[in-house]
C-alpha positions as CSV (number, residue, x, y, z in Angstrom):
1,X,-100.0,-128.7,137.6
2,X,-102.6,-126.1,137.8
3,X,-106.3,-127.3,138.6
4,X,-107.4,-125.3,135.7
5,X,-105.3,-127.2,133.3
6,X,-107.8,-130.4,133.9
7,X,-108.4,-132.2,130.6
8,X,-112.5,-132.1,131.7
9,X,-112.0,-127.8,131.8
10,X,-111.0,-127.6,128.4
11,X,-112.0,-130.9,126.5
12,X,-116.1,-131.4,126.1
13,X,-115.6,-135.5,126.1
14,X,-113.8,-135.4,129.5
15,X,-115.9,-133.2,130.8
16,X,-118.7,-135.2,130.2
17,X,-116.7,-138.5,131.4
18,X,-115.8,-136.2,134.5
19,X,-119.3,-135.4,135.1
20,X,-120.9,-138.7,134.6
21,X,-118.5,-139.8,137.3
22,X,-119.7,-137.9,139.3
23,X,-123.4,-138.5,138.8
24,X,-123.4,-142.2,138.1
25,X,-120.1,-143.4,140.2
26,X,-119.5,-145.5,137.1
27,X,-123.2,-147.1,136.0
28,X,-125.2,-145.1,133.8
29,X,-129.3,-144.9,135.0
30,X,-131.8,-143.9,133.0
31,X,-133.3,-140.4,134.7
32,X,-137.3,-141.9,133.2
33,X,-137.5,-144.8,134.3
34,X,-134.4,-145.6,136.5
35,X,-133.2,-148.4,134.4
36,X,-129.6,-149.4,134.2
37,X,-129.8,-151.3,130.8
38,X,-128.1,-148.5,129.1
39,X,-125.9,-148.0,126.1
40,X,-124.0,-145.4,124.6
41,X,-124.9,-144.6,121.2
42,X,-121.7,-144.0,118.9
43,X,-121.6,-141.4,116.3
44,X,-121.2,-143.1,112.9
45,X,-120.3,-141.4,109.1
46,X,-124.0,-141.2,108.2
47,X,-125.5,-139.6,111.4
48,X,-124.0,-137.0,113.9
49,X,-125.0,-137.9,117.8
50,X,-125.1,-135.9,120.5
51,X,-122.3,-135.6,122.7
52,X,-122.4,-138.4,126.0
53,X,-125.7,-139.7,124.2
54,X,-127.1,-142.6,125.9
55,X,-130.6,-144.9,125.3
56,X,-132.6,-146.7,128.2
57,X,-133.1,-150.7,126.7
58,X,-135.9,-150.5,128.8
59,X,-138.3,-147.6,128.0
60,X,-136.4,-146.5,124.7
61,X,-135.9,-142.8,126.0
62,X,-132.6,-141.3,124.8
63,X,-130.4,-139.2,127.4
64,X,-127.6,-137.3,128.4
65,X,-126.1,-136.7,131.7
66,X,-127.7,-133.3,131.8
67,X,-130.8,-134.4,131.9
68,X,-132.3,-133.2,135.2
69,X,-129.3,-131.1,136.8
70,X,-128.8,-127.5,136.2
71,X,-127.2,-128.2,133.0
72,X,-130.3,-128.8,131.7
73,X,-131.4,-127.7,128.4
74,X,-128.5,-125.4,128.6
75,X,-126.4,-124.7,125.0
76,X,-123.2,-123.7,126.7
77,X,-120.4,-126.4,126.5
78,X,-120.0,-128.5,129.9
79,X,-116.6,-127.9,129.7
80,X,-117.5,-124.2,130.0
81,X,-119.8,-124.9,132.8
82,X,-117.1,-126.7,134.9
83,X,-114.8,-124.0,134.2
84,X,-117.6,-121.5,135.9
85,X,-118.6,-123.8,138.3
86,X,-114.9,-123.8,140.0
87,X,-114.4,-120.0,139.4
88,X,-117.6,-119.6,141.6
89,X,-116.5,-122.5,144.5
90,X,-112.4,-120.8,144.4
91,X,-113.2,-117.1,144.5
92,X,-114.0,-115.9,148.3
93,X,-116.0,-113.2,147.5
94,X,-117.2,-114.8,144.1
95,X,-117.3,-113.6,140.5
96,X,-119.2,-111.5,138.3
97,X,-121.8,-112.5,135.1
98,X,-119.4,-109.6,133.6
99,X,-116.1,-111.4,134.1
100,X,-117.7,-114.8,134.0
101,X,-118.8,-113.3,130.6
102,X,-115.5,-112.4,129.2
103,X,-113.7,-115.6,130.7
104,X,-116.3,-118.1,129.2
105,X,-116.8,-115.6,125.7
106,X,-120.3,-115.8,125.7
107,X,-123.2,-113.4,126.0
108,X,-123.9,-111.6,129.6
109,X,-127.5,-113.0,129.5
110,X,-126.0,-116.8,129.5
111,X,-123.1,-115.8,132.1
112,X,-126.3,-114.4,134.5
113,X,-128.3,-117.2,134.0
114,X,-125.8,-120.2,134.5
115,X,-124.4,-118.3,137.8
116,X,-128.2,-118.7,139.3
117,X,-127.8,-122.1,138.7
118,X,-124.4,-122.3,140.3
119,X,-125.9,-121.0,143.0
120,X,-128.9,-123.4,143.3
121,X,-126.6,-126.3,142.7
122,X,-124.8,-124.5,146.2
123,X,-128.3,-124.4,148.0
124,X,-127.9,-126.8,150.9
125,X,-130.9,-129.8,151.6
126,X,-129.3,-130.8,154.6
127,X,-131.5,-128.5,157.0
128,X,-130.6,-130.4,160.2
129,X,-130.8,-127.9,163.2
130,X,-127.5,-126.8,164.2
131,X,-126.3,-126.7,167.7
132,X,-126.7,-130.6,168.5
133,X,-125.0,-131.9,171.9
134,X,-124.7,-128.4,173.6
135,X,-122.8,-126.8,170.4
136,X,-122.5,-122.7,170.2
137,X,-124.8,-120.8,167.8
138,X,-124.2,-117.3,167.1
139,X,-127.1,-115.2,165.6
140,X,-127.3,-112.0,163.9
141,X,-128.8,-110.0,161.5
142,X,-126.9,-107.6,158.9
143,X,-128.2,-104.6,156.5
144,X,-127.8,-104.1,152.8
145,X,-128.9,-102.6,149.6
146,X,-132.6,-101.1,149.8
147,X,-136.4,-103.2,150.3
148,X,-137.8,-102.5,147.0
149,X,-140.4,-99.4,146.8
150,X,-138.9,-98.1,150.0
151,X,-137.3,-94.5,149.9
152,X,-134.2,-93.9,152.0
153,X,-134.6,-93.0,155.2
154,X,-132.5,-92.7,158.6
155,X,-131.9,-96.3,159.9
156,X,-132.3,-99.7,158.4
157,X,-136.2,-99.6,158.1
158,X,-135.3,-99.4,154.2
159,X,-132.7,-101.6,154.1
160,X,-133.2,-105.9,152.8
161,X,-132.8,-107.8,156.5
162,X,-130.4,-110.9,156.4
163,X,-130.8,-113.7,159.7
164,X,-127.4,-115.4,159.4
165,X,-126.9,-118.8,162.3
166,X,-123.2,-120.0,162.5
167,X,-123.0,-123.2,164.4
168,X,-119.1,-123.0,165.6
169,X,-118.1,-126.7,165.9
170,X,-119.3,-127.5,162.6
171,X,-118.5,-124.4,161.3
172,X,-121.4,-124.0,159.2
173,X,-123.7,-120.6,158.1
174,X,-127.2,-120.5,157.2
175,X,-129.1,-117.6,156.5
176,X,-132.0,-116.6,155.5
177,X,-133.9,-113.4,154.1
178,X,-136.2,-111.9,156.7
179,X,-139.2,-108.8,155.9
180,X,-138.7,-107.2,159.7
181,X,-136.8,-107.7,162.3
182,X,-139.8,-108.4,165.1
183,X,-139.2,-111.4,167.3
184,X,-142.5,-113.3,165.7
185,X,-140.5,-113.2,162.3
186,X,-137.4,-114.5,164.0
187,X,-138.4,-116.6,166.2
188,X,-139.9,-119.1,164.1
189,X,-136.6,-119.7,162.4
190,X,-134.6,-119.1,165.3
191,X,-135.9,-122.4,167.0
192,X,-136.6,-124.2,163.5
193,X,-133.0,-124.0,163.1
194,X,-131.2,-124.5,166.6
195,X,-131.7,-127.4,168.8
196,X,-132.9,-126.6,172.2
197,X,-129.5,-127.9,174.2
198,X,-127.8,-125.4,172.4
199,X,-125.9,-122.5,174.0
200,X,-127.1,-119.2,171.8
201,X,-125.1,-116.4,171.9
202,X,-126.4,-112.9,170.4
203,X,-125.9,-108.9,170.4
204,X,-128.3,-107.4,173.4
205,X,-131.0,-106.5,170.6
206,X,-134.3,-107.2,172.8
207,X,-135.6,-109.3,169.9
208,X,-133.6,-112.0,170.9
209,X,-134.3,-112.0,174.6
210,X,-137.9,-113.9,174.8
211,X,-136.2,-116.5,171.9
212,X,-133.5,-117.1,173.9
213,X,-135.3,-118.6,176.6
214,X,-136.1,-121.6,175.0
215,X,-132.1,-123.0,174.7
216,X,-129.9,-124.2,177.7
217,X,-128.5,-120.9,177.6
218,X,-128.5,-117.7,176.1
219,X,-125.2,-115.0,176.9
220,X,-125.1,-111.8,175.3
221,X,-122.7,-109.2,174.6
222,X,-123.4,-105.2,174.5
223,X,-121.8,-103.7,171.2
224,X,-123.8,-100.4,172.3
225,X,-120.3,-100.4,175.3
226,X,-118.3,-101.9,172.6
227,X,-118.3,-104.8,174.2
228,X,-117.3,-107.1,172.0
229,X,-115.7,-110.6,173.5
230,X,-116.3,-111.7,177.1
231,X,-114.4,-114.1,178.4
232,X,-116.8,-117.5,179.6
233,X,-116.4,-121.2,178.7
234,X,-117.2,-121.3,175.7
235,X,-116.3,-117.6,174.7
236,X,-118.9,-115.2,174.5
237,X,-118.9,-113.2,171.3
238,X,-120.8,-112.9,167.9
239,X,-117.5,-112.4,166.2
240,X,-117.8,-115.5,164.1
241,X,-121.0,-114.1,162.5
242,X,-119.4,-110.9,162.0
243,X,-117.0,-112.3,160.2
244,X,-119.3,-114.0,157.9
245,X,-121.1,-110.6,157.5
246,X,-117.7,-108.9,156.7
247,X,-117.3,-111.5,153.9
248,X,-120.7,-111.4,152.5
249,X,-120.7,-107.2,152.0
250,X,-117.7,-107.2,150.7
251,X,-118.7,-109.9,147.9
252,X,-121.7,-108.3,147.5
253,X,-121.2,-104.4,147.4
254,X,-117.4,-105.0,146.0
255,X,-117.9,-107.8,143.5
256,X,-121.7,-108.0,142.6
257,X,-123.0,-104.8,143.5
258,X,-126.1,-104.9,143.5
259,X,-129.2,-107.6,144.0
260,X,-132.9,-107.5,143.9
261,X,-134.7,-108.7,146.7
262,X,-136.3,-111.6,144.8
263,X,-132.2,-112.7,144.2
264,X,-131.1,-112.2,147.5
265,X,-131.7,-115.9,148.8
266,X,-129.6,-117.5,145.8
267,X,-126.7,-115.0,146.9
268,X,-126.6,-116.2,150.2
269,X,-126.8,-119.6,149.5
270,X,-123.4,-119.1,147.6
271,X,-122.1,-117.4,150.3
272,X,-123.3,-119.9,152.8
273,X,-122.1,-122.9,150.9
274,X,-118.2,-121.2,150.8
275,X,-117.8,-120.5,154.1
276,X,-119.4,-123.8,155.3
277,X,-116.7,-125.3,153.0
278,X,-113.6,-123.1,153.2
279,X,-110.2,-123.8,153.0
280,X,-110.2,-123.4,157.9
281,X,-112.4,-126.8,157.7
282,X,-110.4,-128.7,155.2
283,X,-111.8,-128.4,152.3
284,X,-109.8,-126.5,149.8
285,X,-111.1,-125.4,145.5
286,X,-111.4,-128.8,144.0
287,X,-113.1,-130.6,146.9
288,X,-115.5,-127.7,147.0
289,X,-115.8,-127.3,143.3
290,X,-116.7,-131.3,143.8
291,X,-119.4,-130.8,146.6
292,X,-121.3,-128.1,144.6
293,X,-121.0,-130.5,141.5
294,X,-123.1,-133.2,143.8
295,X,-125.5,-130.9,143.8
296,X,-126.3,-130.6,140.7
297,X,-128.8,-132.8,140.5
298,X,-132.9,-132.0,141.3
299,X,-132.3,-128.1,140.7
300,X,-133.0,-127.6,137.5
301,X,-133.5,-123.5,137.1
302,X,-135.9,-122.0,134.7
303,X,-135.3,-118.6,133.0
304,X,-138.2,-117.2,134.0
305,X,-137.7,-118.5,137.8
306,X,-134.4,-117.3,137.7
């Protein structure tokens, strides 16, 4: 049976049941005041209730799961909202507000809007610094679309700057959106990120040479000679982050094709969030659909911050 064919993508009571789940593992809390003395409240032939309506005993507040999670204030079905929500986690290179649009039938404004909060749900907390017990971590930076108010120009000086860190025996990317590409800018995040017994492993960019210095090692290889892999214990090469780049421009110039700067951070944590859970580690398009539904909660997204 195909995953799509789930009662909770197509049915608005499982989907709340589904999402409740989730959210409560099975005892209802009051988001207020934290109480468990809840009940449902049953729709009757005199008075129409709200769909997964519940009511605190304690402090008289009535709820729904959607209070504070991305779903929020949010008119679109939560059936609907799954539906995107796994579209988003099963799709490599992701999917557009246009076709999220025309699969959901509703209005391109609502599409753009609940894919922001996809993404936000996708936003890792766990900012542990990779590289623990002498792991690999490759760095590198990558180019696209243009810094807003810059004219084109030979180079990259006009380019938005991406700093991506794979750590290669968890398998994880994080990245960030960088202004420059000077080694005070880097640096910072650089050793915020990586632990200091870690074995770094960058292109020869000069940038990284003075960073480098503070982790148990630091090996290089020379694209300039095409040099691309050298053979060490580990492997020395910045392949893995190249791969993660060759993912993230094709999903970006090929799927969404273009992003503002202010965006650009929400993209990547979508990107970041399915290649630190894709299909090589184990986790295949309902246990990832499941992990980005865990973080639903705490990221409520505005319009207006959106």
């Amino acid at each position: 049976m195909s995953v799509l064919s789930k009662p909770y993508f197509h049915d608005e009571a499982a989907a709340f049941a589904f999402v409740e789940c989730i959210i409560w593992n099975g005892t209802p809390h009051c988001p207020t005041c934290g109480s468990v003395k809840v009940y449902a409240i049953k729709p009757n032939a005199e008075k129409k209730v709200r769909m997964g309506l519940k009511k605190c005993g304690d402090c008289k507040r009535q709820f729904t799961v959607r209070i504070g999670t991305i779903f929020e204030e949010s008119h679109l079905p939560l059936h609907k909202w799954l539906q995107a929500i796994y579209l988003m986690c099963s799709i490599k290179k992701g999917i557009s507000s246009k076709q999220l649009e025309r699969t959901l039938e509703c209005t391109y404004k609502t599409a753009w809007f609940l894919s922001h909060r996809i993404r936000e749900a996708m936003r890792s907390v766990d900012l542990a610094p990779f590289g623990g017990g002498g792991g690999v971590v490759e760095a590198d930076e990558t180019f696209i679309g243009r810094e807003p108010g810059m004219p084109i120009q030979r180079g990259v000086a006009h380019k938005m700057k991406v700093l991506t860190l794979i750590d290669r025996a968890t398998g994880r990317a994080r990245s960030v959106v960088i202004d420059d590409l000077k080694t005070t800018t880097i640096g910072p995040i650089v050793l915020a990120n990586v632990k200091r017994e870690a074995a770094l492993m960058t292109d020869e960019a000069h940038r990284f040479q003075a960073i480098g210095r503070h982790f148990a090692s630091h090996d290089t290889v020379n694209h300039a000679k095409d040099e691309y892999v050298r053979a060490g214990d580990p492997m020395i090469t910045t392949n893995t982050v190249e791969n993660y780049f060759s993912v993230f421009k094709r999903g970006m110039k090929g799927t969404y094709q273009h992003c503002a700067k202010k965006h650009l951070h929400r993209y990547l944590a979508e990107f970041d969030f399915r290649y630190s859970n894709r299909s090589a580690l184990g986790c295949e398009d309902q246990e990832r659909t499941l992990r980005a539904l865990k973080g639903i909660v705490g990221k409520r997204l505005t319009y207006r911050l959106a």
